[in-house]
C-alpha positions in Angstrom: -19.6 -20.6 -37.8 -17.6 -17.7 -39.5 -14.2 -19.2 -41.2 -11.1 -16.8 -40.2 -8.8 -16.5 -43.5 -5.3 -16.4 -42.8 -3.2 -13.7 -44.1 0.5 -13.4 -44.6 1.7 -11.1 -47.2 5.2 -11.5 -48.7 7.1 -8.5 -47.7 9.6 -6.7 -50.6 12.9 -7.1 -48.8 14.1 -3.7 -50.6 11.4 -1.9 -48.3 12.8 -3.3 -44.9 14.9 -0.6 -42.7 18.6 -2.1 -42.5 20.1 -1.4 -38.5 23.6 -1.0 -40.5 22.1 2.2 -41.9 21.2 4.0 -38.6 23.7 7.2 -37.1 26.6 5.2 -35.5 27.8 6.2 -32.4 31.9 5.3 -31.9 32.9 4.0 -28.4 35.1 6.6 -26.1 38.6 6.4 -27.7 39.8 5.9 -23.6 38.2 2.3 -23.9 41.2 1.5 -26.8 43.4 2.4 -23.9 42.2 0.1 -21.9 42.1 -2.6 -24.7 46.3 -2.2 -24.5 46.6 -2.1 -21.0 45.1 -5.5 -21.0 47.2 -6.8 -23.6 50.1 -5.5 -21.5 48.8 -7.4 -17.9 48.0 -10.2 -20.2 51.3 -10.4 -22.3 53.4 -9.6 -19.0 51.3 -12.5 -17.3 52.0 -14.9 -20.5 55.7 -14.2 -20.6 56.8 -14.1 -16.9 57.5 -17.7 -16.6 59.5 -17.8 -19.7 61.7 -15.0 -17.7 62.1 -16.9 -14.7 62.9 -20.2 -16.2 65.6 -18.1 -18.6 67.0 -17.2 -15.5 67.4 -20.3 -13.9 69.8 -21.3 -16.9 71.1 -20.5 -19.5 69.1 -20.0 -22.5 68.8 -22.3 -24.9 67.2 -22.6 -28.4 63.5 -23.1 -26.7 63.8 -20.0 -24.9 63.9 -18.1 -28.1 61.5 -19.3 -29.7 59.6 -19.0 -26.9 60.0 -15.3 -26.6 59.8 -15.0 -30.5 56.3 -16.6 -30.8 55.4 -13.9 -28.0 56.8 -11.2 -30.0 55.4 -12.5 -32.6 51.7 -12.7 -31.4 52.2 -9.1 -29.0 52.7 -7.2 -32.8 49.7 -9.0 -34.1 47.8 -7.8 -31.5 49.3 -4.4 -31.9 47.6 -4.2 -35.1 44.8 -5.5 -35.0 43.6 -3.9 -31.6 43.2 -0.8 -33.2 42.2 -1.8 -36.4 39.1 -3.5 -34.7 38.2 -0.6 -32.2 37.2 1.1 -35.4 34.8 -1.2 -36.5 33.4 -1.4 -32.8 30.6 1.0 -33.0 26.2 1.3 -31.2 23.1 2.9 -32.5 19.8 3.5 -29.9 17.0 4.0 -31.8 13.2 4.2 -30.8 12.9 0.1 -30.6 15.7 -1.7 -30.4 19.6 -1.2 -29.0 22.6 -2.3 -32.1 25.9 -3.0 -31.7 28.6 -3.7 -34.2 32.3 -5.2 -34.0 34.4 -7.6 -35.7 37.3 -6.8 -37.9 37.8 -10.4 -40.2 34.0 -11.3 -38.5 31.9 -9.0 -38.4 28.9 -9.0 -36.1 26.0 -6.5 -35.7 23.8 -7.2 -33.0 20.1 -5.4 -32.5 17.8 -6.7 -29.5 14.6 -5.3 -29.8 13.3 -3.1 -26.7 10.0 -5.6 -26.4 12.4 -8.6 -25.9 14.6 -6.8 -23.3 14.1 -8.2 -19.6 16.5 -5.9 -17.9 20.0 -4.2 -18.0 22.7 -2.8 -16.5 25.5 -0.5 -16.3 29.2 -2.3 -14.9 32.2 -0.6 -14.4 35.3 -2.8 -14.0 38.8 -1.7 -12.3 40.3 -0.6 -15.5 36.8 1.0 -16.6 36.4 2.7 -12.9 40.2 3.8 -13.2 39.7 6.0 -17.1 36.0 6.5 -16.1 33.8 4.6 -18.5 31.4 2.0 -17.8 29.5 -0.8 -19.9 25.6 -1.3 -20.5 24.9 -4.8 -20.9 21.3 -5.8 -22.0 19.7 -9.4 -21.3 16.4 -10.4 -23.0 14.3 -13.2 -22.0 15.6 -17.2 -22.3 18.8 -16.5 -21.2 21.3 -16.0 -18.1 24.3 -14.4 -20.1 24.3 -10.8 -21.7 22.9 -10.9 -24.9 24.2 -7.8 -25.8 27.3 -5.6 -24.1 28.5 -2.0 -25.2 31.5 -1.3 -23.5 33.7 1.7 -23.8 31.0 4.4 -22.6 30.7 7.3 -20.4 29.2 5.9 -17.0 26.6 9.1 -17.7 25.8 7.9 -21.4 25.4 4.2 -20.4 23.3 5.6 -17.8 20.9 7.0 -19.3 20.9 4.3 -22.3 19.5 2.2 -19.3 16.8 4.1 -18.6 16.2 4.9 -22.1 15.6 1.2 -22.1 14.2 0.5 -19.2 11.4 3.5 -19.7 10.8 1.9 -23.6 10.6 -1.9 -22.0 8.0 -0.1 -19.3 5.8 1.2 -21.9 5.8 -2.0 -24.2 4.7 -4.0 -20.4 1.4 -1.0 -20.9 0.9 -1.7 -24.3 
């Protein structure tokens, strides 16, 4: 009976490719649009009762505070909308799919094409009304997206999918 010996070599971290190191690609600067636009339906949502009930009555001490806290948290959001878009950025490489984001957290994301199980392109209202679209990616164990790069040309998210989809075809032959 032949003993198999078991190897696993310690790898020199300072050899390792890094994902943060790859060509960043920045999202369309159309998806910052629609990052405001939602602030707006959100903020006008958030505040609308606040109008009515100030004009049921007279105002009173609660209502500005009220509508100062909403100011308050609508220039917050101002800032730091843009600041983040910045930091929002993908690479596609020949195995594996990264995105980045975060402004005080930041996150880089890379799935590996040999874990991917499908993906898709979606285009929301806002997305279908300034043309861009969103390529989601799901890998295996899960039913939420695993990854989502939003803010893209419906033609470059496209053929991202079947980027990925002809990689994850080839690892199935493999």
């Amino acid at each position: 009976m032949q003993e198999t010996l078991f190897l696993n070599p310690t790898i020199d971290i300072g050899q390792l490719p890094h994902a943060e190191q790859s060509e960043r690609n920045p999202l369309s600067p159309t998806y910052l649009k629609i990052q405001f636009l939602g602030l707006a339906i959100t903020m006008a949502i958030l505040v609308a009762p606040g109008l009515i009930m100030m004009g049921a009555g007279a105002p009173s001490m609660a209502y500005y505070l009220f509508f100062a806290g909403w100011g308050l948290l609508l220039i917050f959001r101002l800032i730091i909308i843009p600041l983040g878009f910045k930091k929002k950025s993908y690479s596609i490489r020949d195995k594996d799919i990264t995105y980045r984001s975060g402004l005080l957290w930041h996150s880089v994301t890379t799935i590996p094409f040999q874990r991917v199980q499908h993906c898709e392109v979606n285009r929301g209202p806002l997305d279908q009304l300034f043309g861009l679209a969103s390529l989601k990616v799901y890998t295996a164990g899960g039913g939420s997206t695993d990854l989502q790069v939003p803010g893209l040309s419906p033609e470059d998210a496209e053929q991202m999918k079947s980027f990925i989809l002809k990689q994850i075809s080839g690892n199935d032959q493999s």
